[in-house]
N, C-alpha and C positions, 0 to 999 in steps of 0.2 A: 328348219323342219320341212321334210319332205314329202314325206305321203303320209296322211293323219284321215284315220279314220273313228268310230266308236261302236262298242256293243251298248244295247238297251237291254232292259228285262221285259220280260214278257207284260206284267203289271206293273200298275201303278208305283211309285215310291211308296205314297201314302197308303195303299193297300194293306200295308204290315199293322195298320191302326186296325184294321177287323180280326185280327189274333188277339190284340192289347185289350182286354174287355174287363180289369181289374181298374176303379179307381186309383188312380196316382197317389192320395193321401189317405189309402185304406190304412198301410201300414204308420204313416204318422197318427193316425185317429187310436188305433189300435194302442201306439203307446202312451198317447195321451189316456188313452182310457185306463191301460195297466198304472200306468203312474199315479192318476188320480186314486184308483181304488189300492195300492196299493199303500196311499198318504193317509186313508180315510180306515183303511184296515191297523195299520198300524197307530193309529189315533184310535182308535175303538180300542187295540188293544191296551192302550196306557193309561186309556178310562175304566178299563173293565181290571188293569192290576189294581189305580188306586180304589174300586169300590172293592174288590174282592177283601184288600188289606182291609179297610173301611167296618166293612160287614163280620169278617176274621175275629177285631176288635171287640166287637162289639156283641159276638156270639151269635148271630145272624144264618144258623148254618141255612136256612130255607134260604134264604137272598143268596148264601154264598156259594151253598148246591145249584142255585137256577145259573147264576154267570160263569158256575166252570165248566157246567154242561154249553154254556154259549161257547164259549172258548176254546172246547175241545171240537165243538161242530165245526169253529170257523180254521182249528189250525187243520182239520180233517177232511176241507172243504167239503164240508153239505150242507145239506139246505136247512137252513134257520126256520123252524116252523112255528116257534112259540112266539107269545105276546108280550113285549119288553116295555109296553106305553108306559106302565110305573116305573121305568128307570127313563127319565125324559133325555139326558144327552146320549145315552147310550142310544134308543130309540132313533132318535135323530140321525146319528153316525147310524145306526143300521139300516134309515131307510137309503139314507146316498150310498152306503154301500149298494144297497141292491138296486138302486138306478144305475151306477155302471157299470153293477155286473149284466143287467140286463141288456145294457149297450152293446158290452161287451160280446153277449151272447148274438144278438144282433146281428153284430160284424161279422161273427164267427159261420152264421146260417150263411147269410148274405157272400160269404166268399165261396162255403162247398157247395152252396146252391150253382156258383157261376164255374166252378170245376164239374158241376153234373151236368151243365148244360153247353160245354164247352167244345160240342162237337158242332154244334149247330154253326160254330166260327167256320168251320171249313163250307158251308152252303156257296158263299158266293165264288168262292176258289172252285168245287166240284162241279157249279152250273157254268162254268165259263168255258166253251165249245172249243175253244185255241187251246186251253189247259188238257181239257179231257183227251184233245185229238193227241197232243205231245204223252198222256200217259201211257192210250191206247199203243202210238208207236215205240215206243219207250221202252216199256215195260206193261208185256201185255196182260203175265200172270195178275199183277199188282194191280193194272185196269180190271179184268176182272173181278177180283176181291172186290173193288172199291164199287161193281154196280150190285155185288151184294151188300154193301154196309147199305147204298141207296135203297134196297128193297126192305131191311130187315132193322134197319136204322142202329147197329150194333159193328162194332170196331175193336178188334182187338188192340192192345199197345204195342206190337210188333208193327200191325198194320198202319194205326195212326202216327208212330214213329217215324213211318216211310211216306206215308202222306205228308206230313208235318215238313219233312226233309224236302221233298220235291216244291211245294209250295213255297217254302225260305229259298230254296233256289232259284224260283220266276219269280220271286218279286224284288230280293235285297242285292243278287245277282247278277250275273253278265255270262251268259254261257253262252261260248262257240259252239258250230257245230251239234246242233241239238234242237230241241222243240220251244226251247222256251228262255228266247231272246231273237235278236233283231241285229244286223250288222249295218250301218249305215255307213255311205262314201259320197262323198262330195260330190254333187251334180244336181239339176233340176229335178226337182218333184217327183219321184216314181213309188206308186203304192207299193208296200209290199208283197213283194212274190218268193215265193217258195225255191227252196236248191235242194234237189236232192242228189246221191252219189250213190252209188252199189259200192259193197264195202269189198274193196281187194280181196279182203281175206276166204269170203266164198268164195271167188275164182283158184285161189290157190286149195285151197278144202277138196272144192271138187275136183281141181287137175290131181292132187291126192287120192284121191276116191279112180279115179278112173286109168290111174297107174296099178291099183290093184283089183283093175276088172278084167277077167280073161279080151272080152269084147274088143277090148278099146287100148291097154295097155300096149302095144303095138303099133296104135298108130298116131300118138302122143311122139313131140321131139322130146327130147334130150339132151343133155348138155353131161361133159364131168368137168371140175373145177381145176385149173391151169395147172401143169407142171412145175415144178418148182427146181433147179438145180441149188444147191449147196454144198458146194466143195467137193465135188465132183458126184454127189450125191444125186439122185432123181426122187422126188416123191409128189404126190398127189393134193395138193389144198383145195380139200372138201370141207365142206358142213354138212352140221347133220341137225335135222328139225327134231323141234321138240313142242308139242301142246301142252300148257300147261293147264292143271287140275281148278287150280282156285279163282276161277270166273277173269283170268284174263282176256283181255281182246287182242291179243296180239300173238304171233308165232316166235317161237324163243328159235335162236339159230348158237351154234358153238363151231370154232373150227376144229377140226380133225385131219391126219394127216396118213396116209397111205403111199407106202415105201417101198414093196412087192416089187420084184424087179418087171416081174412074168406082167402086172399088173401094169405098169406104166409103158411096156412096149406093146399092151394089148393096144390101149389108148390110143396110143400114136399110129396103128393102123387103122383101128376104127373110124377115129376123128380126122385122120389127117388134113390138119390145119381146118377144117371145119366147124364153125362154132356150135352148130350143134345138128341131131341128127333124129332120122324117126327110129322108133323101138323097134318094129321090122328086119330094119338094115343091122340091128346092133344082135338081135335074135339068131338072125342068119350068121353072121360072120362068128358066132361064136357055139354054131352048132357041133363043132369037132374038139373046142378046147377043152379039156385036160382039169383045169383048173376052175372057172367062172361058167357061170350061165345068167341069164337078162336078171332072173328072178334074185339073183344072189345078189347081184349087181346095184339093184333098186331098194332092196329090203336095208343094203348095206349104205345106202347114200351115195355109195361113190360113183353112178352115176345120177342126175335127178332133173326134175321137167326142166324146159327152158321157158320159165314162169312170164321171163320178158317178153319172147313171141306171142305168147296169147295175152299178156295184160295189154300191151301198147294194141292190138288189133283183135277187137274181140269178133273178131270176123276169121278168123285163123281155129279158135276154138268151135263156132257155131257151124263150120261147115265141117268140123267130125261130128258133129252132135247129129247134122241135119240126116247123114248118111247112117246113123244106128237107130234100130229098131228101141233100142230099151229106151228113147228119147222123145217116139211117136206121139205118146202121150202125156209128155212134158210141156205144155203151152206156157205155166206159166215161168215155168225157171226158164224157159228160152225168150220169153220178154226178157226179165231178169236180166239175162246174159247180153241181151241187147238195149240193155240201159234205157228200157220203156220202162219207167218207176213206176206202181203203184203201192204206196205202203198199206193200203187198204186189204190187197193181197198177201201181208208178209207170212201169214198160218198158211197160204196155199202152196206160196214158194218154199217152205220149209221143208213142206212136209215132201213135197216131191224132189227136194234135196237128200230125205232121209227113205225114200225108194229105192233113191241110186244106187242108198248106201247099201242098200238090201241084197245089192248085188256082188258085194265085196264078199270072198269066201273067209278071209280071214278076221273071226269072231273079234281079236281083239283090235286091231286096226279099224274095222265097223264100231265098237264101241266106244275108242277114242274120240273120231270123226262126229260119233251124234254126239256124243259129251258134251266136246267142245263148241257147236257151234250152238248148245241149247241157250247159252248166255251170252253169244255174240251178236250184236246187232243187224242185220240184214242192207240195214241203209242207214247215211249220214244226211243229216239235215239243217239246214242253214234258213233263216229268213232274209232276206236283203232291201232294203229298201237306198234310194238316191236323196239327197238331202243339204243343206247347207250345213256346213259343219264350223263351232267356234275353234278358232286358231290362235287365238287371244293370248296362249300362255307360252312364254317367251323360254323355249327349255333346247338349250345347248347341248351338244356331248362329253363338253367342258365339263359339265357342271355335275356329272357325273364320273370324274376321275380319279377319286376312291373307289370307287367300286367296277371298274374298264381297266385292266389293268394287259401288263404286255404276259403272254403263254409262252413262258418259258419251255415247254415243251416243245413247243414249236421250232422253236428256233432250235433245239436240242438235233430234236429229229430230222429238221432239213441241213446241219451239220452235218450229222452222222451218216445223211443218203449220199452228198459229196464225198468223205472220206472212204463210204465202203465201196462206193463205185470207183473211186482212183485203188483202191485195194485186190478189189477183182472187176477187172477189165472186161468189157463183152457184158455184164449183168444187168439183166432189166430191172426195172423200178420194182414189179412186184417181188424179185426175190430179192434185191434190195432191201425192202421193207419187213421180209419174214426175217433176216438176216439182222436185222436191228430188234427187231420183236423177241428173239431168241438170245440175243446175248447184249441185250440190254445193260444190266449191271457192268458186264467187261467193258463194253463202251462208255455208260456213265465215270467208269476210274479215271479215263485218259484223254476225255474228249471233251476242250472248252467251246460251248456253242458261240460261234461268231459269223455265220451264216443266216440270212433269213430268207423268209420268203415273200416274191415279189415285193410292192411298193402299194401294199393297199391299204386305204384308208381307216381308222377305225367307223365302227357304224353299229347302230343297234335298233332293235327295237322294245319301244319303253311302253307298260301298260301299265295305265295310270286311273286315278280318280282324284275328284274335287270338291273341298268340304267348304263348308260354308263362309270360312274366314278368311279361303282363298290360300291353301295349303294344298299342295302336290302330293299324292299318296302312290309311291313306289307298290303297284303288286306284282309286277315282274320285269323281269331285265333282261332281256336275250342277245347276243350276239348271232347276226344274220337275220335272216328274213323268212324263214320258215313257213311263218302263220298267215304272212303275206303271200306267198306264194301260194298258199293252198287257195286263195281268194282269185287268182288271176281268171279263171276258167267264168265267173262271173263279169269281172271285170269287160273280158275280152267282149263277152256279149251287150254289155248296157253301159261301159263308159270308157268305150276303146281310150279315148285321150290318158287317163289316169294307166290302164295299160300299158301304153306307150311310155309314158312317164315313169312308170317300173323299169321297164329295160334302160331307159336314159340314165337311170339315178344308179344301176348296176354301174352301168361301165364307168362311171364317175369312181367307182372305187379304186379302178387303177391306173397308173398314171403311164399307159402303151394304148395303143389301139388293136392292139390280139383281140383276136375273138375269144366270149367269152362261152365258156361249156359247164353245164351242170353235172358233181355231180351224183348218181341217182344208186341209193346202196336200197336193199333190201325190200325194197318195192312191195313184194308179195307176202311179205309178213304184219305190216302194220300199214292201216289205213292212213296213217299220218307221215307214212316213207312213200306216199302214192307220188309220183314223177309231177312237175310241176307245170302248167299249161303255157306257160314260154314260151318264148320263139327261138329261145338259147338251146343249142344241138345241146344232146342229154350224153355222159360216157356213165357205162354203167361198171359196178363192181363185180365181181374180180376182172373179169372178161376182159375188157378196155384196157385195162391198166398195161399188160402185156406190149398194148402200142403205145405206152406213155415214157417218156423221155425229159431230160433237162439239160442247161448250160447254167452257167454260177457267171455272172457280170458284176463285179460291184458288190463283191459280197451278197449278193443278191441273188436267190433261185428262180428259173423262167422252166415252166410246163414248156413241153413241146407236146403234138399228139401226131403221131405217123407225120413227126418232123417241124411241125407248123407250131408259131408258138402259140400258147393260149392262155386265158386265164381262167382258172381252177375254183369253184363255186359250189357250195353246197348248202342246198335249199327245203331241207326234210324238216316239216313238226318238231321233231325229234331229237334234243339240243343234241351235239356232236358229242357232247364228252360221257353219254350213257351207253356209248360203241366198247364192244373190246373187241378182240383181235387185233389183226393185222390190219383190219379196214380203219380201224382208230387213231393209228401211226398217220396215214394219209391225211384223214380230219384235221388231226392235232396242225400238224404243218399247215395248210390250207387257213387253218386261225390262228394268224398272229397273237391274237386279242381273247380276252378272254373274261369270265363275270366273277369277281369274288364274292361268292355267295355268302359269305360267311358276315361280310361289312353290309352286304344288300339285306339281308336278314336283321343285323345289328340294326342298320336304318329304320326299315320296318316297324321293328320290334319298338324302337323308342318314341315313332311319329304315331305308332299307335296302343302305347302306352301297354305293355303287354305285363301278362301277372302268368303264374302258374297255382293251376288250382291241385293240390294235392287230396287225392282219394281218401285218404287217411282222415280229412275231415267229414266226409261225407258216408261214412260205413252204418250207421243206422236209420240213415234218411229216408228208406225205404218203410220201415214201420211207423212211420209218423204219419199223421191223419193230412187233408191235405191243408189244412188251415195251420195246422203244428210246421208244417214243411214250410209252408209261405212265411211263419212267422222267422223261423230259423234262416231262411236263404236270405230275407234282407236281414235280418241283423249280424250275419256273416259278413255282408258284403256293405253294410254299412259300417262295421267295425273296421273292413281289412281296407275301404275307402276304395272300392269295386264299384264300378261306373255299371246301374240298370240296364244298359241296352250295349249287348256287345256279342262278337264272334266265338265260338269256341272250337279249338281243333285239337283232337286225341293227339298226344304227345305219341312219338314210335320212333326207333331207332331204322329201322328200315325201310317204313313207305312216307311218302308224303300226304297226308290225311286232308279231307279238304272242311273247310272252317264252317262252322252250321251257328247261324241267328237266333238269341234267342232274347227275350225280353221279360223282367221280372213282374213287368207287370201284366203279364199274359199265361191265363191258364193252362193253355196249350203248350208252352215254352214247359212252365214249371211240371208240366206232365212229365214232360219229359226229362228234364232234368233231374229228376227225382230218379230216375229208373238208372241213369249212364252215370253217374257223378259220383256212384261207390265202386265204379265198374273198373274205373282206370284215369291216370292224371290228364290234363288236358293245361292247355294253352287257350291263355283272356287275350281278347283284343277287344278294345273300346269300338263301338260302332259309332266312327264319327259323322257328324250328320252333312249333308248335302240334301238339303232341303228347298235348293232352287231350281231340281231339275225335278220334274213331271218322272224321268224312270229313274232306277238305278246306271248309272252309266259308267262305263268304263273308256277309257279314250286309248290310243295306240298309236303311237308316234316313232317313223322312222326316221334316226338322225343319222347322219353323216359329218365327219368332222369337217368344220371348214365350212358349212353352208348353214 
């Protein structure tokens, strides 16, 4: 085990007891109580057949009229009002009867009283100043809402929903990257402090914005995306952006390809061999053409910013800003822009993002741009503290080899880049690589992969938890170091040693001394593609690749980069195999190794005992009172042998849904549940207990085979 680090939640473990406000043996009392009046009802009635026969006999019709009128009350349940003292065992059985119905009724106050007052549970979650500040930044609307429920003491169930939600998160949780958790790394005592990031994706929004401002588009660079030959063919490999509508944080990119003959020898005079250029020089050189102008150019992708020069140096961005007038009065989006954080400010920085935009002349490109950024977050947020961390658990990469399996693609596709380079001579890696993207299937007929790439180790990193009986709970599996790598930028400031020990534990992966290069795809679409704070030189996509090169030793593939050899790393959030295109081929090769999700799942699923709750049982839960509903959800889950305190995550064929806490002995839980559980099927998972740590803790452990 080599670098082991853990998340906290923001509260207590035990904190989740001030939701749990239901008696544990409500519901045993409950059917104690049914059972008894139910021995005592039906004892009444087998005394009230043999008197009725009794009296029948005997002509008795007053006796026999008063106990069928009992009998019709009690099959009709209502309330028994007459005097039965002259039938002495009836009496009897009717007074226990009404002792525990009135138990009964008891129970029954005593539980909607504790769903009417079940708001009051959120008090010590909404006074807690760490909490409040994580909603404020978070989610400002829903802070909002929430200092009116404080003023007005009233909560809708949409509202309390999203409360409910955020609260099961900081306390049963481990969240990165957010308001409400803690990342702890091994080293001497440091209170916790604060990390904040400006999130890529404004930087790229506004280079967006200021591509379609007369002002400024001009004096933005530019880049278009490599040339491509194929069979004597010339065409353009572009992308083209897309925002998408349904509250993503992320920029969706697709590749497209431009084949223009007119079009690809514009390029080669404009660019020539220049990686990129200012809109000015591309204005001017194309005042006389025939065919294009800047405007056509930009709206069409095929030319677009060069996102890399202003993310790596936001000092490249801030000195066009400083020279336009429409920016004099932008103080705070130009902190912002110089990564002086104040999340205090993020309504002021917005809005003067949505100024900018005021200046875009075209309606729908303006309307896109505020859209999207209305539900994008402004800044990433981490807490960190330094800490002693337990190491005690003895976990191999061995011991995970059901589920580390070897990527036959890999091997597939760094085959296929030898064969189509001895095929056509002269061809660089990237058209290499479109050239197997394209004819794929003709290649898979005839092509046994027996080529790999270099000689690197398997390694991964494992996010884990610990239950009380000293059981390992798989919750994710990654191949590479992604999450780690977002963490260096900290590291490098407060525990250079462990830093350093990152880079060490890299080059351990392969068995050369090549330098080793990251590398860095998409950068300006996702805060989680942001370049890694390493000391490892970065090659970027598509751009680089162009100088990238190979030799085959030993069956074995070796990067070269403008000749030198290297070794080929990739370190983004963002597992590799969520890539399409041409950039995915690259990936795929670069990882040997790869996570069978489907066995990691299977694991999962059985260590935590997993059920499927079908909707189908739950379609009129909603009309039920809330004492009817409580009665119903444990004798559901007492019949189906459903464990009280457990995870639930909406079942979908398309996204990943994230698991929300809920507990049957908690008003709050069953509020909700009542409202989602006719709505759509979902997935049980046992919350197993880890009751000896103070938070909820997640641990994260980088292995290396062989160490």
């Amino acid at each position: 085990m080599l670098l082991y680090f853990r998340r906290e939640s923001l509260f207590n473990n035990s904190d989740k007891e001030k939701l749990i406000d239901i008696d544990t043996d409500y519901f045993k009392k409950i059917k104690e109580f049914e059972d008894k009046l139910d021995a005592i009802t039906n004892g009444l009635l087998t005394v009230l057949h043999v008197e009725m026969q009794s009296f029948y006999e005997i002509n008795n019709k007053i006796a026999l009229k008063q106990l069928m009128k009992l009998k019709r009350s009690m099959t009709q349940n209502k309330k028994i009002k007459q005097d039965f003292s002259s039938f002495k065992e009836i009496d009897i059985l009717l007074r226990q009867r009404q002792i525990y119905t009135e138990k009964l009724d008891s129970l029954t106050n005593q539980i909607e009283e504790i769903f009417q007052k079940r708001l009051n549970n959120y008090d010590f979650f909404i006074n807690n100043p760490l909490f409040v500040r994580a909603l404020n930044y978070t989610n400002r609307d829903f802070f909002e809402e929430l200092n009116k429920y404080r003023n007005k003491g009233s909560l809708s169930i949409r509202k309390e929903k999203s409360l409910y939600n955020y609260i099961q998160r900081a306390t049963v949780k481990c969240s990165p990257l957010s308001y409400f958790g803690t990342t702890v790394f091994e080293g001497d005592g440091l209170d916790k402090i604060d990390s904040f990031k400006n999130n890529n994706i404004y930087i790229a929004i506004l280079l967006f914005a200021l591509s379609s401002i007369g002002s400024t588009k001009y004096k933005l660079k530019y880049r278009f995306g490599p040339l491509i030959e194929d069979r004597g063919r010339m065409f353009i490999l572009h992308e083209k952006y897309f925002l998408p509508s349904q509250q993503k944080t992320w920029i969706l990119k697709r590749e497209d390809r431009a084949y223009h003959n007119s079009l690809t020898r514009l390029f080669k005079t404009i660019f020539n061999n220049n990686e990129s250029v200012y809109g000015e020089y591309i204005k001017d050189t194309l005042k006389d053409d025939p065919f294009f102008d800047f405007d056509f150019l930009v709206s069409s992708e095929l030319i677009y910013i060069d996102f890399n020069y202003y993310l790596a140096n936001s000092r490249n961005l801030l000195n066009l800003l400083y020279n336009d007038r429409m920016f004099s009065d932008k103080k705070h989006l130009i902190y912002y822009l110089k990564g002086e954080v104040n999340p205090d400010l993020e309504q002021d920085i917005k809005k003067e993002f949505y100024e900018v935009f005021n200046f875009i002349d075209n309606v729908s490109i303006k309307k896109r741009l505020k859209d999207f950024i209305a539900s994008v977050p402004l800044f990433y947020h981490n807490s960190y503290s330094l800490d002693n961390i337990d190491k005690e658990c003895n976990i191999k990469v061995e011991d995970f080899k059901d589920i580390i399996e070897e990527n036959t693609l890999s091997k597939f596709y760094t085959t296929c880049m030898v064969q189509v380079s001895e095929k056509f001579e002269g061809t660089n890696v990237l058209e290499i690589l479109n050239y197997i993207n394209d004819h794929f299937k003709e290649l898979s007929a005839y092509i046994e992969p027996s080529i790999v790439y270099s000689n690197i180790r398997k390694n991964l990193l494992l996010f884990f938890q610990k239950t009380n009986d000293g059981m390992i709970l798989e919750n994710n599996v990654n191949i590479g170091v992604g999450v780690l790598s977002r963490e260096l930028s900290y590291l490098k400031s407060y525990n250079f040693d462990i830093f350093q020990e990152y880079h060490k534990n890299i080059k351990k992966l392969f068995n050369n001394e090549s330098d080793i290069y990251e590398l860095v795809i998409d950068s300006e679409s996702s805060n989680n593609l942001r370049e890694s704070s390493s000391n490892f030189p970065k090659l970027y996509w598509p751009y680089d690749i162009k100088d990238l090169s190979f030799y085959v030793e030993e069956n074995r593939l070796q990067f070269l980069f403008k000749g030198k050899p290297i070794n080929l790393i990739y370190t983004g959030a963002v597992p590799y195999h969520l890539f399409f295109g041409t950039k995915r081929l690259l990936l795929e090769i670069i990882h040997p190794y790869k996570v069978n999700y489907e066995r990691m799942k299977k694991s999962k699923d059985e260590k935590r005992k997993k059920k499927i709750l079908s909707r189908k049982h739950f379609q009129n839960v909603k009309n039920k009172t809330n004492f009817e509903f409580y009665q119903f959800i444990h004798n559901f889950f007492e019949e189906n042998k459903l464990p009280k305190e457990f995870f639930l995550t909406k079942r979908s064929s398309f996204r990943n849904n994230k698991p929300v806490w809920f507990s049957l002995d908690s008003s709050n839980s069953l509020t909700i549940l009542k409202t989602i559980l006719a709505q759509s099927d979902y997935d049980l998972h046992a919350a197993l207990p880890n009751s000896f740590e103070n938070k909820t803790t997640e641990y994260v452990a980088w292995l290396i085979e062989g160490d």
